[in-house]
Structure formats: C-alpha cells, structure tokens
N, C-alpha and C positions, 0 to 999 in steps of 0.2 A: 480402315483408317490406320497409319503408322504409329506404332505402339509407341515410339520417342518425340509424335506430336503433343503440343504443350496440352491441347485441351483432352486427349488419352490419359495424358499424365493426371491431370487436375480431375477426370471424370474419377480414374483407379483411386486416388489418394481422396477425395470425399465420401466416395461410396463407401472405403475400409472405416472413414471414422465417424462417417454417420451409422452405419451398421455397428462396429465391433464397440466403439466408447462407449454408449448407452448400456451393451449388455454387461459392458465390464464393471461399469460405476454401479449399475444396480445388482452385484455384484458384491458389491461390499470394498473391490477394490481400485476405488479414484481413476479421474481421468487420464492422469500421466501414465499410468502404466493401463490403460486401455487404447491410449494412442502406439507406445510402443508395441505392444500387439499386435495391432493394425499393422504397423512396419514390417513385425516378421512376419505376416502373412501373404501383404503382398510382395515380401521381398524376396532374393533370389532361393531362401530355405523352403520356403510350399509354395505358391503360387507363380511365382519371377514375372510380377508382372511391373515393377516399380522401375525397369526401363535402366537405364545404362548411366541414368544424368540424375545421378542421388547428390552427387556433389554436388550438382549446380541450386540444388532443391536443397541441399544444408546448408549453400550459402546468402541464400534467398532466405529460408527458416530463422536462419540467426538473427535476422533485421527485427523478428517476435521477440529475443532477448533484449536487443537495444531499446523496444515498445517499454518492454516490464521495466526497466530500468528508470525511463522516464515517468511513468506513471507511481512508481514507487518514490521517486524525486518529489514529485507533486503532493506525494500524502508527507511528509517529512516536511516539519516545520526546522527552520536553522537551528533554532536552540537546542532542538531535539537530537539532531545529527552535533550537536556541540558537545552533548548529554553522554553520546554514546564514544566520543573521540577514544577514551583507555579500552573501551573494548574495541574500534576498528582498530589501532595502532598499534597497541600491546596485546591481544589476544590475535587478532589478527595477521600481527607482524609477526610472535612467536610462532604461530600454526603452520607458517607458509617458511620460513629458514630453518625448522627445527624437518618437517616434513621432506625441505632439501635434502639438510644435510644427512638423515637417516639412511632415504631411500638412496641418495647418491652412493653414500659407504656400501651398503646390502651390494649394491650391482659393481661397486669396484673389485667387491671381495669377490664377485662372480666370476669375476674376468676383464668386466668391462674396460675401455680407457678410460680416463679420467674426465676427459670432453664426454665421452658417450652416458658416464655415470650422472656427470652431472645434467644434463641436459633432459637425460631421463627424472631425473629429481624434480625441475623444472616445470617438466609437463605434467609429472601425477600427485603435483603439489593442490593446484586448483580443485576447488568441489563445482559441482552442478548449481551454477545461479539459479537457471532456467528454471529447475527439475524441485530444488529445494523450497525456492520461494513461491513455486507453485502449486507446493504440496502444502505449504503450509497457512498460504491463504486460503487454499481449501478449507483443511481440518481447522480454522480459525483461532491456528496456533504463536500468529505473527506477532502479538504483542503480549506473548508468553517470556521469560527471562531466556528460555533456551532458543524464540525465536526471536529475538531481540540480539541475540551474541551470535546468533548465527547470520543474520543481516550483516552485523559487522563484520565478521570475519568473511564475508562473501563480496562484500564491496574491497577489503583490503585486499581480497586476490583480485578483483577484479583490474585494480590499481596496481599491483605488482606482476602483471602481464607486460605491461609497457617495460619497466626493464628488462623481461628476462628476454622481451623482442628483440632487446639492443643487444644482452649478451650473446643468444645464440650465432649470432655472424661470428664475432668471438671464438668460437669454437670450434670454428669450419676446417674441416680437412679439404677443402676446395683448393684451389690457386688463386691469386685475388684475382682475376680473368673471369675468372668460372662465377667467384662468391659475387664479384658487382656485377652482373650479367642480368641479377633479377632487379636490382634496386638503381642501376643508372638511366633510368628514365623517371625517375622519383625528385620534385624538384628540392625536397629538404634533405635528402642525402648529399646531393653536389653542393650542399654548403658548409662553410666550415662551423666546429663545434660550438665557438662561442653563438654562433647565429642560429645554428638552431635551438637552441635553449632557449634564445629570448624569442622566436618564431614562436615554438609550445607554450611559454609564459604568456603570449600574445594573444594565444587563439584560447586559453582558458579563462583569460580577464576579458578577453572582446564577449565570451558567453555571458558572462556575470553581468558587463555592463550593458549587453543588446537587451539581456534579460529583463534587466532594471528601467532603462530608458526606452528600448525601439521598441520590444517585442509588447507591452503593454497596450503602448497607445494602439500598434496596428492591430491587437485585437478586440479593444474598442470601436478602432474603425468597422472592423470585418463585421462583430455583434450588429455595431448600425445597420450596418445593409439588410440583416434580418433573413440571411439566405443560409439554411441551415447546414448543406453540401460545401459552400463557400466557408463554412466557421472549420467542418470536417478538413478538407483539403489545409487549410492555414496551420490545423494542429500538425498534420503528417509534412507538411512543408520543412515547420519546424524541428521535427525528430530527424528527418533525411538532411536537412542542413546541416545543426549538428553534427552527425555522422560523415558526413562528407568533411568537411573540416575536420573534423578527428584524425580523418581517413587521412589525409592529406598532409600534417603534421607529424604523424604515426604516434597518435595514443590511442588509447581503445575508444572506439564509439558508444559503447556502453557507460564507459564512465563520464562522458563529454553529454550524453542525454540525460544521465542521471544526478548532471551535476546544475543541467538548463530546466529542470526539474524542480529543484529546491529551490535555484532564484523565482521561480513563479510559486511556488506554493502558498505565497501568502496574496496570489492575485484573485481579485474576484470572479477570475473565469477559469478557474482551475479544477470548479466540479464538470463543466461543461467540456472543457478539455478533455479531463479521463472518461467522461462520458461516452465523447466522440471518438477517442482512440480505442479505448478498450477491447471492441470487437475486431480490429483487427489486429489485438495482440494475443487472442485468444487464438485466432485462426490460425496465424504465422506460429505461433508456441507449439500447437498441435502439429503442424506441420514438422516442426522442427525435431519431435518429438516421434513422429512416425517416421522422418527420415534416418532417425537415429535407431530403429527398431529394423530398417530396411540394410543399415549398413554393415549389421553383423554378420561378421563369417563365419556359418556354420560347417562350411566345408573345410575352414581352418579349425574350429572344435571337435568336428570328427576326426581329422587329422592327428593333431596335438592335443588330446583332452585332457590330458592329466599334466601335463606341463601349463596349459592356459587354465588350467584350473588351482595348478597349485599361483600362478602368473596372479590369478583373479582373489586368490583366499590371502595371500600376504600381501598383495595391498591392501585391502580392507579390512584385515588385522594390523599392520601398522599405522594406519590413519587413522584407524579407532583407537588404538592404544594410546596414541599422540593425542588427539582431540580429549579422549578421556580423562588421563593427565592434568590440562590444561585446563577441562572444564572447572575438575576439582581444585587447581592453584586458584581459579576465578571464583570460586564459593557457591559454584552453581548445586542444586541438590539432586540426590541420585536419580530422580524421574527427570526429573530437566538434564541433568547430565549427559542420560542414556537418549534422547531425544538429540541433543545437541551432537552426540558422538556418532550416532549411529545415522543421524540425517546426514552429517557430511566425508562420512569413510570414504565418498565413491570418488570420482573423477569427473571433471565438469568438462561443458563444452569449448574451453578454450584450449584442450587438447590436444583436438582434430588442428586447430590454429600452428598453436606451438610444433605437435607433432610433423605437419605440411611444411615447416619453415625451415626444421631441423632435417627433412630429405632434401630439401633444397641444397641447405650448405653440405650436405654428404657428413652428415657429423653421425644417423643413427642407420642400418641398412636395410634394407626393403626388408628381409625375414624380419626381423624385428618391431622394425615400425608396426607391419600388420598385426602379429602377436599382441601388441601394446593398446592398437587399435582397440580389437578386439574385446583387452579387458577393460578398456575406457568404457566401450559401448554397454556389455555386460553389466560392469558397477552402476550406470546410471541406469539401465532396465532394472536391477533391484532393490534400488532407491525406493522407490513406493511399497516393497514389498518390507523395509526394515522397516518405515512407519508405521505400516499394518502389526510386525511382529514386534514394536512398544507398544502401538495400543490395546493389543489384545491380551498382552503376556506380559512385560516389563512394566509398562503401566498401574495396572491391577492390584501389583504387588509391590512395588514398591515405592507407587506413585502418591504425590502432594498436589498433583493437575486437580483442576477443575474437573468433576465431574462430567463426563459425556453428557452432552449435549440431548435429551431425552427429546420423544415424538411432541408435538404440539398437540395440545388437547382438542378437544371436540366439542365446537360449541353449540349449544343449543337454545340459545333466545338469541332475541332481536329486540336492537331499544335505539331510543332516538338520539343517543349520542354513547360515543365510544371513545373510553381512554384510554391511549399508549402510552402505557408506563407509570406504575403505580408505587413510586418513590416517595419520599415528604412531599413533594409539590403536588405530583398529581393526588395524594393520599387526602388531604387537605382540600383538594375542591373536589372528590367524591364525596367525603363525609357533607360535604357541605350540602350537595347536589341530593344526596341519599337523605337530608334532613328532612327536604322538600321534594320528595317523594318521586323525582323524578328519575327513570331510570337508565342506566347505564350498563354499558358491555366492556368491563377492564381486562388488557391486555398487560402481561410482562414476561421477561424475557428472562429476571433472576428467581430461579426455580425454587431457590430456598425461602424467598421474599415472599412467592406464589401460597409456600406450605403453611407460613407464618400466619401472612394475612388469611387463611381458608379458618387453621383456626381460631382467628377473632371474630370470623362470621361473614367475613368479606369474601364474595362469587367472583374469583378473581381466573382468569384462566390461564394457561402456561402458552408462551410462541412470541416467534419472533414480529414483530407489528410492521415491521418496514416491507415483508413481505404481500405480494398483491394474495398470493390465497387465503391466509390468516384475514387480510382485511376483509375478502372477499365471505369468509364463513362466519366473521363477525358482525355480519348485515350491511355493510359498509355501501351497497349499493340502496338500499330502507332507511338507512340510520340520517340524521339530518347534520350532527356536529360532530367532528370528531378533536377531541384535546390533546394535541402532540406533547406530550410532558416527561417524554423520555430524557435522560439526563445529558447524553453523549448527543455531540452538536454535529456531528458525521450525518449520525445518523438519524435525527432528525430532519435534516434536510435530504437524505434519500428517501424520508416518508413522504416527504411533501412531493418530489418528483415523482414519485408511486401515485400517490393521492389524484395529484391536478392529471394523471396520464389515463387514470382507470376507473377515477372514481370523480369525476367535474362536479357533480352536483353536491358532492359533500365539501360543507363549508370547514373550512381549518382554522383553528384557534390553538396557536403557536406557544412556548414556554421558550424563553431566549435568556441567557444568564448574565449577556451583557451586553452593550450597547453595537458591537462587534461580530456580536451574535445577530443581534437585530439588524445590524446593515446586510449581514449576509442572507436571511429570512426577507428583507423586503426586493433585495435583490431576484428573490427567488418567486418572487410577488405576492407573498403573503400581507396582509392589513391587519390582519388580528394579531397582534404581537405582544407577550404580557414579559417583561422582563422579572426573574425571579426576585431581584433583592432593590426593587424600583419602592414599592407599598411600605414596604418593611425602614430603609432609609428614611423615608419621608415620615416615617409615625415616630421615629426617635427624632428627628428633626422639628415637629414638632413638641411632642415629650419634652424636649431640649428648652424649645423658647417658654411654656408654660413654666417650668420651674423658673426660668430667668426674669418671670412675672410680667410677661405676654399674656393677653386676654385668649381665654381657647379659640375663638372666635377669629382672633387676627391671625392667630396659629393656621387654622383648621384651613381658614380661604385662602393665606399664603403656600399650602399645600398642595392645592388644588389646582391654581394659577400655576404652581412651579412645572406643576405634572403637563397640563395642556400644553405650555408653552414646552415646553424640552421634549415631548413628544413631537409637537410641530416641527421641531427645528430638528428632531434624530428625522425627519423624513429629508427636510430639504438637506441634509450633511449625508445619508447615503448615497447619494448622489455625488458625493464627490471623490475623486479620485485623487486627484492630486494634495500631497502632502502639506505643503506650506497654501495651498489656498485651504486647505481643510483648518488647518491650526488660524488662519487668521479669520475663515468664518467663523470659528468657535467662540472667539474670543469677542468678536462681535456678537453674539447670540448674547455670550454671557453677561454682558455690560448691557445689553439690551434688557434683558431678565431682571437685572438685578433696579433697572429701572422702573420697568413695569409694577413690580410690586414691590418697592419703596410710595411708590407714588397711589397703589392701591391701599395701602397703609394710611396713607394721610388723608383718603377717605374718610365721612363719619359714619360713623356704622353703631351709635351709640345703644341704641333702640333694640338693634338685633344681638350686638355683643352682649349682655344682659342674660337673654336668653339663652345663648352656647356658653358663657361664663356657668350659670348654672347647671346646665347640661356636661360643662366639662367636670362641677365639681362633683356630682353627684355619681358618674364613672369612677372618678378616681375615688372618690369614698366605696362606691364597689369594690374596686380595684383591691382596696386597702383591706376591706375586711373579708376578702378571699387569700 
C-alpha cells in the first residue's frame, strides 16, 4: 500500500496513540504530551513513517481546536464571560502588546528589520489554546483563579490574531503583484474598507442572532425526529458553518465557534451537543497534537543546537518573566501564579498560521522561519512537562491549591440505596433514613467533608459519584434507590446520564435547587425531582399565616394544595421553550392557583380545623419550650 495513502496515514497515526498515550498517561505524564510522543516517533526523527502530508494533517487537526472552543462556549454562561471581561481585555490585552513589544525590541537589537522584529513579536506572542486548556481540563484545574485568567488571556489572543492577520500584509517586502497574488481570489479583500467592517460586524451578529432565533428551533426539530446520528451530524453542521463563515470574512474560526457557543449555552440541548461533539474533539486534538510532535526538526536541533536552544530558553524566559509580572499586578498568588506563568510561556498553534503568512509576504526567510518553527513546536511539547514540574515541586511548596485529588476508597457493603453527596441536604435525609434503620452506601467527593463526617460516626466513603466504576463498586447494579444530592447541577446531570446508561434499573430521586434546575432534570427525564428550598418556603409560609391568625388547619392544606398544584404546572411549563408563551402560561397558572385555594378556603372545614388548631398549638408550645 502507498505510505502517502490517507488510510496508511490514519492506520500509522492511530496505532502511535492508541499504543504510546495509554503508556504515557499511566505514566504519570497526561495525555497531550503522550500524543506528542507518538509524533516524534512516528516522525521523520525514528521511525519517518508520518508521510510528507503533516501539513495537510495540521490543518485538518486544527478543525479539534475550533471543536474545544465551541464546547468551552457551551459550558460559559454570558454573565460568566461578562465576569471575566478585566481579565480577557486588561490581562489579556497587557500579555499579548507588552509580549510584542519585548520580543520585537530583543530581535531589532539582533539585527533584525523592523518588519522582521515585529512580525516575529507577533507570532510568539500567542500561548497554546489547544495544549493549555487541555491540560487543564485534565488536571481539573479550569475553575481554579490561575485557570480562570488563563482562559482569558487565551480567548484575547485568540481575538488578537484577527488583526495581526491584517497587519502582516503591512509588512510585506513583496511588490503589491507578488503580496495580492494570494488574497485576490478572496471575495472580502476586492472590497473596499468601509465594507468590509460592516461584512465582519454582519457575520458576528448574523451568529448571535441564527443562534438565538434559527439554530434553536431547528434543533428542536432535529431532537423530534429522535435519530441520534442526525442530532450528531446538526452539532458538526453547526461548528463547520461557523468556521466557514469565519473563514470567509477572515476572522478566526475559533473565535466565531466559540462565540455560537455561548449564545446556546443557555439552550436545553446543549448537554446533548457537547455530548455528541466531544469525541470528535478529542480525536482531532490528538491528532493535532501528534502532528505537532511529527513536525519537529531534529535534524535542525542537531544542526543548530545550541543556537535553537538558547532560541527556545529566551522565549520561555521572557514569556514567563511577562506573565509572572502580570499575574502579580492581577493579585494572583504564588501557586496560582507559577501555574498561570509557567502554563503559558510556550507558543501556541496560531504560530504555524502567522508564521505561513509571514513567508508568504517574504517579510521573515526560510532559515529563520524554520528555526522559529522549531521552537514553536519544542515550547508546546514542554508544555505538559511544566505542569508536571508545578505539581510535583512548585506546588508543594509554595502552593494554596487544593489538595491533590487522592485515590477513591474501597468499598465494601452493599445497601439498597445510595447517596451522592453528603452536604446539608443529602446529610439530613441520611440521618433521617439512618433513624429508620435503613441502610445506605454514602458517597463524596469533598475529602475533608469525608474526614469530618467519619469522625461523627458517619460510613461515608471518599470518590467521585458521577463516575460509572465508583457507582459500579458501590453496588449500584443491587442497590434499588440511588439519591442524587450533590450540590453542582453539571454534574448532577452527568450522573443521571451515567445512571439511565449503565445502571436502568436503579430508580433516581433527584435534589434540584430551583425550578430551572428542575426543567433541565425533567428534560433529562427524571420524575422524582425534590427542589431544595420548595418544603422550607412553604413552612415559613405557613408559619407566616398562623401568626396573622390563620387556623393551622387552613394553613397546613393551603400548603399542600399550593405544592400539588405548582408541581403540576412546573411539569406542563418545562415543556416550553418559548419565552413570552412561558411568561404568559405562568401568569395564568398563577391566577389559576391563587383561585383554587381562595375558593378551598371558603370551604367549611369547621369539624377538622378544631383538631389541627390544636395539634398546631401544641407543636408550637414544643417549639417554645425547646
């Protein structure tokens, strides 16, 4: 078979990461840098078997960074991204002009021209989207302060590609002959500038508003049909659409997915979305990841090693110097710091982008470019290797982290019902459960919660619940109820999809914290749904009318009534999607309610109030002398 056939290509590049990732991760050291492995092995330094068409395979791979981007959309709620605006714009924007203006001065003082200096600034201004936020979803660092400022500042280079795309034409030592030669078959280039501004402003509001208006109902429509491939195909429709449009405008596709992203995040198919993407952004990421491992020139580090080495040690000395700086004007602390500075020293994939645009206008020359290459590829193959050298060493000593995440204990009963998440809520129906002797198998995920409760006497065990093994050793396949009562509302709805996938016959009984919470649980088709502050409402509400000199009686059954009824009506209201029919069903509900039991009020109930009068006063004289 021809070694530059696609399916030679696709058999070499599975085998390297189904073999070398697994050895690497169990390892100690993460998948990203057990994919780049894979690259240099089967690249042209031992094996040369990754074929001639590595280009065409990093530009096919990069399509996995436009996935991450739109899925990372999707978990980001607006106010969230509204939250973070001083760190994407001001930490961000400092990172990416101060990182310019550095490295450009370093390489004028070299020699460089002034176009070459800056150009070069440019490109090894960017960090690793791909490689960072990969690492850090990993290590379950993402909603740490230093992964939180790092998100930022990776979306603001992300966004700050788009002009430097514009400027490097700017800088071209070409002829304008030579320089429009690549861009006059481009339909938004032959326009003039006031038009394309409003073209770009066009295709970024057309997202927001396809978002809002089209893209909803047609996956509504799509869910109807109930054809699971057809929901798959509609998510990837949508990310290469996007991207194409991007494409076509010339802003980055990354930021155009990760912007059709956040307008659905608050849609109710958006677990199902990352669901269905997911696995092919893990696929393309590896890829992308092993082609970057394939690209390195070893035969320019033998060449030039001590020049690409001092090339590779000063920028990852200045980029750490800068970020460090920076972290500390933003108040981060020294373990977050050294996480934040030392995840983004390296040089990201928009690089290879910048760097391919700038041989085009003739602004930087082949020696060089490859040199630059070279340490591009380098910084991000040691990317994994600095997270390893915080966590094992920097960490340690002079870290505020969280505690590493310990093994998951080892269980050893079996009981007929089992609780995730042993917080006030679920703490409160153990004790209750545990009065009446019935017994249970408690799971939690906060380790210090775990040591607390062991010494009050509570068999409580340490692990993550969303996971199918933990469920699986907790009897979960014996057990008959399981109590979802973890507090984060992510992830109890990744239990519930764990649960109905692996485990059908165990019945779920839900903790949902608001009514929001609950549309998304029944979406998910859970029926046992208890909202946490539903009981509690309703007993001060009560409480409320008994001092206002309410019989307990008329109290207790308007309580009752209010609950069936508002339960009824939260079923038929998640059902709706639309906003203004939402607000005018409610509003009808509510006039309806407030009907019903006005009118159950004027019932006589003389006979029985008597008795719950009594019964209420005699509580409350408990009440009073406790």
């Amino acid at each position: 078979m021809d070694q530059q056939s696609f399916l030679f290509q696709s058999l070499v590049y599975l085998t390297a990461a189904v073999i070398l990732v697994p050895l690497v991760k169990k390892a100690g050291l993460g998948s990203v840098l057990g994919y780049i492995i894979a690259g240099i092995v089967i690249g042209p330094a031992i094996l040369n078997l990754a074929g001639d068409r590595s280009t065409d395979i990093m530009h096919v791979a990069e399509f996995g960074v436009v996935i991450m981007l739109f899925i990372i959309g999707l978990e980001l709620e607006p106010e969230l991204l509204w939250k973070l605006r001083k760190s994407i714009v001001g930490l961000g924007g400092l990172q990416v002009l101060i990182t310019v203006i550095v490295i450009s001065g370093i390489t004028a003082a070299l020699g460089f021209t002034w176009q070459q200096s800056l150009a070069t600034g440019m490109i090894l201004a960017p960090s690793s989207t791909a490689i960072v936020l990969q690492t850090l979803q990993e290590k379950g660092l993402m909603k740490s302060e230093a992964g939180q400022r790092s998100f930022a500042v990776l979306l603001f280079q992300d966004i700050a590609v788009i002009p430097m795309l514009s400027i490097l034409p700017l800088l071209s030592t070409l002829s304008a002959s030579q320089a429009n030669h690549e861009t006059e078959g481009s339909f938004i280039a032959q326009q003039p500038g006031w038009l394309q501004t409003l073209i770009v402003l066009g295709a970024v509001g057309g997202i927001v508003l396809a978002g809002r208006h089209l893209v909803k109902p047609l996956l509504r429509l799509v869910a109807g049909a109930r054809i699971r491939e057809i929901f798959t195909a509609t998510a990837l429709l949508l990310v290469i659409g996007i991207t194409v449009l991007m494409s076509l405008v010339g802003l980055s596709p990354a930021l155009g997915t990760f912007l059709g992203g956040v307008v659905l995040a608050n849609s109710e198919y958006r677990h199902e979305l990352k669901s269905d993407i997911e696995p092919f952004k893990g696929l393309l990421l590896g890829l992308f990841f092993i082609a970057v491992g394939a690209s390195i020139n070893f035969n320019l580090i033998a060449s030039e090693p001590l020049q690409l080495a001092g090339l590779l040690f000063a920028l990852l000395l200045v980029k750490g110097i800068i970020l460090w700086i920076l972290g500390k004007s933003f108040k981060l602390s020294t373990d977050q710091n050294a996480l934040f500075s030392l995840g983004l020293c390296q040089t990201g994939e928009f690089a290879f982008v910048l760097l391919a645009y700038s041989r085009q206008e003739g602004i930087i020359p082949d020696t060089s470019a490859d040199m630059i290459l070279a340490a591009v590829a380098l910084s991000m193959a040691l990317t994994p290797l600095f997270f390893i050298l915080n966590e094992k060493f920097i960490q340690p000593k002079f870290g505020t982290l969280e505690k590493l995440e310990k093994a998951a204990d080892i269980i050893d009963e079996k009981n007929p019902v089992i609780i995730a998440g042993f917080g006030h809520f679920g703490n409160t129906v153990g004790r209750f459960l545990k009065a009446h002797g019935i017994g249970t198998t408690i799971l939690d995920i906060d380790s210090d919660r775990v040591d607390f409760l062991r010494k009050m006497g509570f068999k409580v065990y340490y692990g993550d619940a969303s996971r199918y093994d933990l469920l699986h050793a907790a009897g979960a396949e014996q057990a008959r109820i399981i109590l979802v009562t973890i507090s984060d509302a992510e992830k109890r709805l990744e239990m519930i999809e764990t649960i109905k996938k692996h485990f059908p016959n165990l019945q779920i009984m839900v903790r949902a914290a608001n009514r929001n919470d609950a549309y998304d649980q029944m979406n998910a088709g859970m029926l046992n749904i208890y909202r946490e502050t539903l009981d509690s409402s309703l007993r001060m509400g009560v409480d409320t009318m008994k001092k206002l000199g309410f019989r307990a009686y008329t109290a207790h059954r308007a309580a009752i009534t209010f609950r069936k009824y508002d339960e009824w009506s939260l079923k038929k209201l998640s059902s709706i999607r639309d906003q203004k029919l939402y607000i005018n069903t409610s509003r009808e509900f509510i006039d309806e309610m407030e009907k019903i039991i006005q009118n159950d009020n004027r019932m006589p109930n003389l006979s029985v109030d008597k008795g719950w009068e009594e019964e209420g006063l005699i509580l409350d004289a408990k009440q009073e002398d406790q």
